[in-house]
C-alpha positions as CSV (number, residue, x, y, z in Angstrom):
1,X,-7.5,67.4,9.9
2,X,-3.9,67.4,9.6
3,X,-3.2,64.6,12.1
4,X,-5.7,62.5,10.0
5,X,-3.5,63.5,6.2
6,X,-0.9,61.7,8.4
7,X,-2.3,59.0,9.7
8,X,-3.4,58.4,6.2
9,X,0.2,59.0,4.6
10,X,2.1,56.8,7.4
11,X,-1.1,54.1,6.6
12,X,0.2,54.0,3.0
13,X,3.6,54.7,3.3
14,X,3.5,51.3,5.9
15,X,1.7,49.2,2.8
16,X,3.3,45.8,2.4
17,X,1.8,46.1,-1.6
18,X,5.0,45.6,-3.6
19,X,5.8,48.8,-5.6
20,X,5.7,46.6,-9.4
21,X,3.0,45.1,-11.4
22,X,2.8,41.6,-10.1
23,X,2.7,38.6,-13.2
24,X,-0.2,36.3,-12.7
25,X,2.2,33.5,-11.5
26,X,2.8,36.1,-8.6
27,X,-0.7,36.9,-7.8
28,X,-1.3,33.2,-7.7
29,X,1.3,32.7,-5.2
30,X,0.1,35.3,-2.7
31,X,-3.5,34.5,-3.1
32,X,-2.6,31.0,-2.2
33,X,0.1,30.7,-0.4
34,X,0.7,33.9,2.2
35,X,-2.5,34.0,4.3
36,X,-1.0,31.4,6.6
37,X,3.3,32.3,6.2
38,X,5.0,35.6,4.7
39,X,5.5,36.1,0.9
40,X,9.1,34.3,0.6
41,X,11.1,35.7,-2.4
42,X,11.4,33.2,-5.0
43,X,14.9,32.6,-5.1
44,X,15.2,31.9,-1.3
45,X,15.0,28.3,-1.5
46,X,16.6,25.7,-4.0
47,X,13.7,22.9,-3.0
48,X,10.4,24.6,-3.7
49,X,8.7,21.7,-5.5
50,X,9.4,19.2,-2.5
51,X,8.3,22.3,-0.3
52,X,4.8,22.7,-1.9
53,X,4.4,18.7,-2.3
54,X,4.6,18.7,1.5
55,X,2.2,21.7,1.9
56,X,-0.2,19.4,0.0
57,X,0.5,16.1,1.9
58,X,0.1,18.0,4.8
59,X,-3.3,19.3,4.0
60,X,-2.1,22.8,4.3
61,X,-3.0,23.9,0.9
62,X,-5.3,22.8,-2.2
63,X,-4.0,23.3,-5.3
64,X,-5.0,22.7,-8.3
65,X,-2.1,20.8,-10.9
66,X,-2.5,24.2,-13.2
67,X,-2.4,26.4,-9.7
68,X,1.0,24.1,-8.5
69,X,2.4,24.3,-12.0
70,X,2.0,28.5,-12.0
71,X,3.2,29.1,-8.5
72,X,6.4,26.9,-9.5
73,X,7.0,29.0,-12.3
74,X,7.0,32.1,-10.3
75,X,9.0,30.5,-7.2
76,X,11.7,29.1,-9.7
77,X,12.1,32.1,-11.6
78,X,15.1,34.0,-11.9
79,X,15.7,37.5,-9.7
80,X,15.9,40.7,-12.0
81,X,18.9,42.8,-11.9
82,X,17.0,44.8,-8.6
83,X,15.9,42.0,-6.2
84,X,19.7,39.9,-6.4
């Protein structure tokens, strides 16, 4: 019994969930955009228009305009005092 209360503990503890209330912009993203790569943190890259245009012209997404124009808005966002 106790070795499965910690199997279960380490099971959560090991949880890539982030720890905040994700924005719809964010749930977007990982919906879309991290069954094939990681989650990148949005202020990794400078280029994430041209990054997402390529996805598309490669056929390595689908998104909608709406879908492209929410997932910019979250990638292009500014870091809170935390995550810089």
């Amino acid at each position: 019994m106790i070795a499965r209360l910690v199997l279960l503990l380490l099971a959560f503890a090991c949880s890539s969930a982030p720890s905040r209330p994700l924005s719809g912009e964010e749930r977007l993203y990982r919906a879309k955009c991290t069954s094939c790569h990681r989650a990148y943190e949005p202020w990794d890259r400078d280029d994430w228009p041209a990054v997402i245009d390529k996805m598309q012209a490669d056929k390595k997404t689908h998104l909608s305009p709406e879908e492209r124009a929410q997932i910019l808005v979250f990638l292009q966002g500014t870091p809170g005092p935390s995550e810089r």
